[in-house]
C-alpha positions as CSV (number, residue, x, y, z in Angstrom):
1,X,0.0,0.0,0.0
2,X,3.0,2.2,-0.5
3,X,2.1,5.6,-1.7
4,X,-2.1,5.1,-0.4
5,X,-3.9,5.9,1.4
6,X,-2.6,5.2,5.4
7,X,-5.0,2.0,6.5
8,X,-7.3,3.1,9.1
9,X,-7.6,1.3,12.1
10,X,-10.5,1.1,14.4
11,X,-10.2,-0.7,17.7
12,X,-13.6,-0.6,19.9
13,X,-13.7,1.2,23.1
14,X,-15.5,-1.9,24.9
15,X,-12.1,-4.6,23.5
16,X,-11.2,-6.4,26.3
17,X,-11.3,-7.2,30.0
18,X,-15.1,-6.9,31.3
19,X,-15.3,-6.1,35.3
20,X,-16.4,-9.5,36.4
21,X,-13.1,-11.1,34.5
22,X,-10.6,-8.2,35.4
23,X,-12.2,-8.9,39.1
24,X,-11.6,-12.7,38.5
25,X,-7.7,-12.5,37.2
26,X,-6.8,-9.9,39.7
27,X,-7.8,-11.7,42.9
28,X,-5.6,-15.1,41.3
29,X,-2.7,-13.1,40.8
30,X,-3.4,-11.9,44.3
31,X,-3.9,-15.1,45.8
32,X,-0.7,-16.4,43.8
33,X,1.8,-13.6,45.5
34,X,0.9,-14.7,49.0
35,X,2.5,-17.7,47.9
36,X,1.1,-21.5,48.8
37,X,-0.7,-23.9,46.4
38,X,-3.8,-21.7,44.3
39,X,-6.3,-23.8,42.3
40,X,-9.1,-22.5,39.8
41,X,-12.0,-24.3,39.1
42,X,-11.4,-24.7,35.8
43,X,-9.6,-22.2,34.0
44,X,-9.9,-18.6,35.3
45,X,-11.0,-17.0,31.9
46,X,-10.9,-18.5,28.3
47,X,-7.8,-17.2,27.1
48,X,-4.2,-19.7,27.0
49,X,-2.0,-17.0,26.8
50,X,-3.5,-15.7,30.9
51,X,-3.7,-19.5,31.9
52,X,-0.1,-20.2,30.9
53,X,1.0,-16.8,32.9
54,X,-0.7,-17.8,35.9
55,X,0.8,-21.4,35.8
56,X,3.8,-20.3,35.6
57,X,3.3,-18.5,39.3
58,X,2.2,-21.8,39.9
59,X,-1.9,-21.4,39.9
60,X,-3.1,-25.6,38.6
61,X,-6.1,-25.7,37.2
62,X,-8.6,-28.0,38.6
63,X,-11.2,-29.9,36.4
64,X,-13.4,-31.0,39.2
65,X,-13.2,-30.9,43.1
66,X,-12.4,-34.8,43.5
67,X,-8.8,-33.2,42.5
68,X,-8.0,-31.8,45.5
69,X,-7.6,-35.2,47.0
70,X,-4.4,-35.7,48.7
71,X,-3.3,-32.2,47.8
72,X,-3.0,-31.3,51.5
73,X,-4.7,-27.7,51.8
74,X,-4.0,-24.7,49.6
75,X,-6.4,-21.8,48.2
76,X,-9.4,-22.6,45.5
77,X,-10.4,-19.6,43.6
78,X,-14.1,-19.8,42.1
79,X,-13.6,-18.3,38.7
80,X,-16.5,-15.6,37.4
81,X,-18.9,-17.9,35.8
82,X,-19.7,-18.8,38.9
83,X,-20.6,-22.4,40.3
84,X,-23.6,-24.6,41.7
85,X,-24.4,-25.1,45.7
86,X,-23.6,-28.7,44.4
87,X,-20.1,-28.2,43.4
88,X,-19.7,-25.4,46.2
89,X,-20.8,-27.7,49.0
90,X,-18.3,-30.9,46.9
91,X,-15.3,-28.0,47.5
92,X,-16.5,-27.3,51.3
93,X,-15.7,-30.9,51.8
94,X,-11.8,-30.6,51.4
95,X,-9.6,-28.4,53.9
96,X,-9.1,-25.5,51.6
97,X,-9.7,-21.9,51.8
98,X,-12.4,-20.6,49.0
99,X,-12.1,-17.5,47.3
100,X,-15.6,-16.8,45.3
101,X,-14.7,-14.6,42.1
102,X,-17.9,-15.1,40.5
103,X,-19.0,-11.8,38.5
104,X,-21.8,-10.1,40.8
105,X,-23.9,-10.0,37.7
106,X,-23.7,-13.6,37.3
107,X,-24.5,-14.0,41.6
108,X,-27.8,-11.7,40.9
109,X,-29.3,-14.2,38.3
110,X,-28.1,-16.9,40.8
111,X,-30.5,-15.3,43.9
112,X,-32.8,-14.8,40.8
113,X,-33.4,-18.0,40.1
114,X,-33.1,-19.2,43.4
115,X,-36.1,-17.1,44.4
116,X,-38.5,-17.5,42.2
117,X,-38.4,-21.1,41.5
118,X,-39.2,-20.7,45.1
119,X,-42.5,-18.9,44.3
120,X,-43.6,-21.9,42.0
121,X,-41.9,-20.1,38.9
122,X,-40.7,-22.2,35.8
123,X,-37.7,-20.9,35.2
124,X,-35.9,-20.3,31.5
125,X,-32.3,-19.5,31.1
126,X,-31.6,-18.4,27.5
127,X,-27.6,-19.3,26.9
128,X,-26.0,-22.0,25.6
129,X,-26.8,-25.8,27.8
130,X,-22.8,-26.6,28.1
131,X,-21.5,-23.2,29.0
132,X,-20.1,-23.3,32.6
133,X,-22.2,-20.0,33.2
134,X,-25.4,-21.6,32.3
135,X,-24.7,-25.3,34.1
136,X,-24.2,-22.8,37.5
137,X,-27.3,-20.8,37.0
138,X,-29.2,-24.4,36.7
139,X,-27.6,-25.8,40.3
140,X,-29.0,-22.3,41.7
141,X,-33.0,-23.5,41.3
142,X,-32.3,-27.0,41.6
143,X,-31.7,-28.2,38.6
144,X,-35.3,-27.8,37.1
145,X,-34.7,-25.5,34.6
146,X,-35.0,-25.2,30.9
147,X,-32.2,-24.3,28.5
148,X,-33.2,-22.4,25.9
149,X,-30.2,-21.8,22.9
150,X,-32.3,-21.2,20.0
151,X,-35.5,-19.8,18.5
152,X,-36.1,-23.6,17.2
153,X,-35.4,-24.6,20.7
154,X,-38.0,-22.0,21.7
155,X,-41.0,-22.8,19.3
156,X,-40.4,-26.5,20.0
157,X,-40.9,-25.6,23.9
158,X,-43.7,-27.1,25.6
159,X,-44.3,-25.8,29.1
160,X,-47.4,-26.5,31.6
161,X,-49.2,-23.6,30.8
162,X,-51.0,-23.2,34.5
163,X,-47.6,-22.1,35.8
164,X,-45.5,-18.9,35.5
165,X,-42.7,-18.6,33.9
166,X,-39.2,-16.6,34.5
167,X,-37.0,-16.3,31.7
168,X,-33.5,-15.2,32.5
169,X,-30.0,-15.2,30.1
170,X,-26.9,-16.0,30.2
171,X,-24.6,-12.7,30.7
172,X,-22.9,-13.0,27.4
173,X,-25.4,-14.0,25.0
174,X,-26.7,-12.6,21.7
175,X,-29.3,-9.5,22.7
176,X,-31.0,-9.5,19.8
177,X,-31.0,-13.5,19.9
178,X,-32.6,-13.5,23.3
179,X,-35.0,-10.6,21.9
180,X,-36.4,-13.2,19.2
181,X,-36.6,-16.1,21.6
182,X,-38.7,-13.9,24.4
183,X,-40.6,-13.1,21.2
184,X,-41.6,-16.2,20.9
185,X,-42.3,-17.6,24.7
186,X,-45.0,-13.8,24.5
187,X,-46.9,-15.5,21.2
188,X,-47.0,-19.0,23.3
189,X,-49.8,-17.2,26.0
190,X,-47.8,-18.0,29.0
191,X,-47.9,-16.1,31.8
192,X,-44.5,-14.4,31.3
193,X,-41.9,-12.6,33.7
194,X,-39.0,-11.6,31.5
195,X,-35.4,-10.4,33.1
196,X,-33.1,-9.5,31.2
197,X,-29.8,-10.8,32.6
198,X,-27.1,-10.1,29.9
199,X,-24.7,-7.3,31.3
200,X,-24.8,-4.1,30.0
201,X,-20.5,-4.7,29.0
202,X,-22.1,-7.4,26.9
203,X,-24.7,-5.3,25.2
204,X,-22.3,-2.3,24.7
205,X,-19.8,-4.8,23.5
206,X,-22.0,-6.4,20.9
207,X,-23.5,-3.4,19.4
208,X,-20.2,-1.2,19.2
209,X,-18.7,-4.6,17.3
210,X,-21.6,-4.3,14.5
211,X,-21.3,-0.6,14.0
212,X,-17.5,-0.7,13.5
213,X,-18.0,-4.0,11.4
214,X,-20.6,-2.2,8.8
215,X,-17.9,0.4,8.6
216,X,-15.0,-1.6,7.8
217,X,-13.7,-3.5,5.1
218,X,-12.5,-6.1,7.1
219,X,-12.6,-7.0,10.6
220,X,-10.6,-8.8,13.5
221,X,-12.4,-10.7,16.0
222,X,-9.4,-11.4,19.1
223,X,-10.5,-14.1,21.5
224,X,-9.9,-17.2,22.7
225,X,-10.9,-20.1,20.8
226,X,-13.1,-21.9,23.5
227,X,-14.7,-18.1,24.4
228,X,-18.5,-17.9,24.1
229,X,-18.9,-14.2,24.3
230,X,-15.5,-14.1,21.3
231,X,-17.4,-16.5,19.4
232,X,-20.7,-14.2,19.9
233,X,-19.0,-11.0,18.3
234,X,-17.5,-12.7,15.7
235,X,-21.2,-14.1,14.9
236,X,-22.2,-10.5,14.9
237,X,-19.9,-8.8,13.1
238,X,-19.5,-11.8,10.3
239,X,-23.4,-10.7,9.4
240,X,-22.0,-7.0,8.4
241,X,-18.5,-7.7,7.2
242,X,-17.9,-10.6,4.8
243,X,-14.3,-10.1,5.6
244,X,-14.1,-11.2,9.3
245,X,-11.4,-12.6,10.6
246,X,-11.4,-14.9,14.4
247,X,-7.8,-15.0,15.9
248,X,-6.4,-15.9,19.9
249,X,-3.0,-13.7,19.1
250,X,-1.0,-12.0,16.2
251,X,0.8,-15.1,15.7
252,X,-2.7,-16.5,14.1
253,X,-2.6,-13.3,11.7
254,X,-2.1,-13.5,7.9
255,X,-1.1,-10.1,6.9
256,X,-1.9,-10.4,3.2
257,X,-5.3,-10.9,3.4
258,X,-5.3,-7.1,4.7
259,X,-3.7,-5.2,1.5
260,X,-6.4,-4.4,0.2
261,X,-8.0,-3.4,3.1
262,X,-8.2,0.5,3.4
263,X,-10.3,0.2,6.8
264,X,-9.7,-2.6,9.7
265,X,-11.9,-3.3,12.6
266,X,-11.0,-4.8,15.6
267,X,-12.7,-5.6,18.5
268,X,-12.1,-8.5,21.4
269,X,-13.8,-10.6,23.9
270,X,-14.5,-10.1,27.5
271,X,-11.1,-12.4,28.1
272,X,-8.6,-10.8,26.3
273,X,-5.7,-9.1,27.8
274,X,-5.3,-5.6,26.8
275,X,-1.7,-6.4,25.6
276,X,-2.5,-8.8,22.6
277,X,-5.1,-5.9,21.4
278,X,-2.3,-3.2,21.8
279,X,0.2,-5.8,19.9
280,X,-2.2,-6.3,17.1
281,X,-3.3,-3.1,16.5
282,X,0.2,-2.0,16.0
283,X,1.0,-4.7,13.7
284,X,-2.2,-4.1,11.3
285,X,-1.6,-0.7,11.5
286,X,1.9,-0.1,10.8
287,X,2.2,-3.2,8.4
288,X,1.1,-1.8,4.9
């Protein structure tokens, strides 16, 4: 592009750490300077380039609680997506000290839930069935709630339809994808209370993503590969750019494909470390 037009680069204000994770990762590395053994319940946020840091300082991840089993004591940090009083109660059973990280807005749907399965409410969460998020939500009004990923999922629900109904979502899911499915649930005649749980971070994240995406000839998705709310945006912005590009790191970047590109996008999921958006924004930028 020698002798263009300089490539513009736009990078969204909302890229990057959301409070709940930034919450999450600061109290491990916290936890992991005191010194002693530090476990997460499963990896602290979906991104390998933070999980390899922290195990480095010498944070393991644990898969289930059944692995602290001979390990003698040691700190187990409950990572933002929250857990069940199932699994809780299964760490309360070892001599460890518990540090809860979950993302407040992901404890609110919990007491949610909680209370109004209580009141004889069937309760709906909206997300996807297999997301750690979503199986924690599910412990929180014992297990008798309905998962709800799709608008098929939602026309093919069949509900008593003497009882009330609380529909809740998962904090990273697609707002206008939970729009049409409580669009649906309304048409059904139930009795309907409808909360809308997805965080505001989400919703600001999602919408900024599609406005930079119409604008752009191309556009960078940064995320980790197993990240819902990554895989979300790049949903998002692939309906408005053709040219839409998912990578973890610069290293998955092929610079080619961007020559042609006067205008680049780039935007990044609630797990991404500031530094790998910095890194590629540099590169795409100054690389023409």
């Amino acid at each position: 592009m020698k002798g263009q037009e300089k490539r513009k680069v736009t990078v969204a204000k909302s890229a990057g750490f959301c409070f709940g994770v930034k919450r999450a990762v600061e109290m491990v590395y916290q936890e992991a300077e005191k010194g002693g053994r530090v476990f997460t319940l499963g990896p602290i946020i979906h991104n390998e380039q933070v999980v390899a840091d922290l195990e480095e300082r010498g944070v393991q991840v644990l898969n289930s609680p059944r692995e602290l089993k001979g390990a003698g004591g040691g700190t187990v940090i409950i990572r933002s997506h929250g857990i069940s009083p199932e699994i809780l109660q299964q760490l309360e059973e070892y001599p460890v000290k518990i540090v809860d990280a979950t993302c407040p807005f992901v404890a609110k749907i919990h007491g949610i839930v909680r209370e109004k399965q209580q009141e004889g409410f069937q309760i709906v969460i909206v997300g996807n069935r297999n997301h750690p998020e979503v199986e924690g939500i599910r412990g929180w009004c014992a297990g008798a709630a309905i998962v709800v990923e799709s608008r098929e999922d939602a026309v093919n629900c069949r509900m008593d339809p003497g009882k009330k109904v609380c529909i809740v979502s998962q904090t990273t899911f697609n707002y206008k994808k939970f729009k049409d499915i409580v669009d649906i649930f309304e048409k059904k005649s139930y009795d309907i209370l409808v909360m809308n749980t997805i965080c505001n971070a989400t919703e600001e994240r999602q919408t900024e993503a599609g406005t930079i995406a119409r604008q752009s000839d191309a556009m960078l998705v940064i995320g980790g590969k197993h990240s819902s709310n990554t895989q979300k945006l790049y949903e998002i912005c692939r309906k408005e750019c053709a040219n839409t590009y998912f990578i973890q790191t610069l290293d998955d970047l092929d610079l080619e494909q961007f020559q042609s590109f006067r205008s680049v996008g780039i935007t990044a999921g609630a797990s991404t470390p500031n530094n790998i958006i910095k890194e590629v924004q540099s590169y795409v930028r100054d690389e023409q």
